[in-house]
One Martini backbone bead per residue (centre of mass of N, CA, C, O) as a GRO file, in nm:
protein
   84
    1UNK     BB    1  -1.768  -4.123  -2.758
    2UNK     BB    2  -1.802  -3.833  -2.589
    3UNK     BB    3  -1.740  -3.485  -2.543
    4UNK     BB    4  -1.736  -3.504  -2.233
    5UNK     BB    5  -1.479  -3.660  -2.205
    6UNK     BB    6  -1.271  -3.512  -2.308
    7UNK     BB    7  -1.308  -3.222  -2.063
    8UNK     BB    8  -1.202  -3.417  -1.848
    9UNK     BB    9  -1.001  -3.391  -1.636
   10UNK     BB   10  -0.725  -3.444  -1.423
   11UNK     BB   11  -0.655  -3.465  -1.123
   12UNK     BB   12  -0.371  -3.312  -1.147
   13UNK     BB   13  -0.501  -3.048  -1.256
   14UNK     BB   14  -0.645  -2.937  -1.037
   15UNK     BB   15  -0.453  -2.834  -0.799
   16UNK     BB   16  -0.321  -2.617  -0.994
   17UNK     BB   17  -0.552  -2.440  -1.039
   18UNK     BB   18  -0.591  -2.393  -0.700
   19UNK     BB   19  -0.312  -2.249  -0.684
   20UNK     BB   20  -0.366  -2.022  -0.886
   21UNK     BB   21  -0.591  -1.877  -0.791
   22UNK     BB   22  -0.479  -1.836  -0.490
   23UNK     BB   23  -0.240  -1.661  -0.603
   24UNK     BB   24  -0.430  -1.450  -0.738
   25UNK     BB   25  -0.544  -1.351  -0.489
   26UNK     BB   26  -0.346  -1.248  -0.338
   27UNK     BB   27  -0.256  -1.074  -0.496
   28UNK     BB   28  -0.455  -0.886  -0.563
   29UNK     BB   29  -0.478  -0.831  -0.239
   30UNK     BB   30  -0.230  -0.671  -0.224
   31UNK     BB   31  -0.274  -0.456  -0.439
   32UNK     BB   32  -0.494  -0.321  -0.297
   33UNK     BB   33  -0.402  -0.233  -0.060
   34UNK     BB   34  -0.131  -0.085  -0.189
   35UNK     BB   35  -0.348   0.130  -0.287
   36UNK     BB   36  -0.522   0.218  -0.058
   37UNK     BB   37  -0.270   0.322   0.074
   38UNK     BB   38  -0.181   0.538  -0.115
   39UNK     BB   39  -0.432   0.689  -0.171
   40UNK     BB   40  -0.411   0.786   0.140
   41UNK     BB   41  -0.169   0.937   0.152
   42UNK     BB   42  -0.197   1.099  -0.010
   43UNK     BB   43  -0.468   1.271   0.077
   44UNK     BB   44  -0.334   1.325   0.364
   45UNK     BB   45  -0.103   1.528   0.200
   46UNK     BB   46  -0.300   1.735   0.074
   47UNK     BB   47  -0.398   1.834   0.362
   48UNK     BB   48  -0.166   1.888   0.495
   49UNK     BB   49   0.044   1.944   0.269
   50UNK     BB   50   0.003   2.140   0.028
   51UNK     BB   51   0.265   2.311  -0.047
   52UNK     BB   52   0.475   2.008  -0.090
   53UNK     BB   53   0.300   1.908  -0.329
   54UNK     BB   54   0.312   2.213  -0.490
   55UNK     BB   55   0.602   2.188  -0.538
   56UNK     BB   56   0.666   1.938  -0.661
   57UNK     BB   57   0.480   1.949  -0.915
   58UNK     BB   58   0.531   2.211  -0.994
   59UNK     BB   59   0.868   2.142  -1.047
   60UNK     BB   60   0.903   1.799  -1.096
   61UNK     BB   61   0.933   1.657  -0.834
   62UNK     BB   62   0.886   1.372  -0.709
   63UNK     BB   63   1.069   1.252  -0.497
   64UNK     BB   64   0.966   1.444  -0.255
   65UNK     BB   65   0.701   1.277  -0.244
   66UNK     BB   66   0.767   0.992  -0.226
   67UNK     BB   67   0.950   1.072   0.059
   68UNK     BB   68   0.679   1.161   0.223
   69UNK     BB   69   0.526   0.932   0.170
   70UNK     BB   70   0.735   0.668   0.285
   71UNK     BB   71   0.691   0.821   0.568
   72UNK     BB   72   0.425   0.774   0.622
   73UNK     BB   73   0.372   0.483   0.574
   74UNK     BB   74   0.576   0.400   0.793
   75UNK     BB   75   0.465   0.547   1.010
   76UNK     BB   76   0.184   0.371   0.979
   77UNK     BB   77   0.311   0.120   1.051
   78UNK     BB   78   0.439   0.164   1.314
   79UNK     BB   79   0.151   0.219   1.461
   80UNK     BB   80   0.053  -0.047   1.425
   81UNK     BB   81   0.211  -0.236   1.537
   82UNK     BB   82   0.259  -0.109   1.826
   83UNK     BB   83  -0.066  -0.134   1.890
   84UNK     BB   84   0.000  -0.472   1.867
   0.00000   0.00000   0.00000
């Protein structure tokens, strides 16, 4: 008996890996996404209001750029539908 014959899985345990991959892969990038997403709202709340995020930040309120950025992907996402 070699060494080799070890490490050989069961045909069963392929396709378990074969879709934990799979899902593993599918989070990561739905998390990609939903990151590129907020960071790309954040840069645009900055340019375009940029007194509404230096007053949230500066009294420590986050909840009100939240509420904004919130509002900001929602129109993004609406118009997006719309769009298709």
């Amino acid at each position: 008996m070699s060494a080799r014959s070890n490490t050989i899985e069961s045909p069963a345990v392929r396709p378990i890996r074969q879709t934990l991959a799979r899902i593993g892969f599918g989070i990561t990038g739905m998390v990609a996404v939903a990151t590129s997403l907020l960071s790309g709202a954040t840069i645009w709340l900055v340019l375009t209001r940029p007194v509404t995020m230096a007053d949230a930040l500066g009294e420590g309120q986050v909840t009100q750029m939240v509420r904004v950025l919130a509002g900001l992907v929602v129109s993004m996402l609406r118009d997006l539908v719309s769009y298709l």
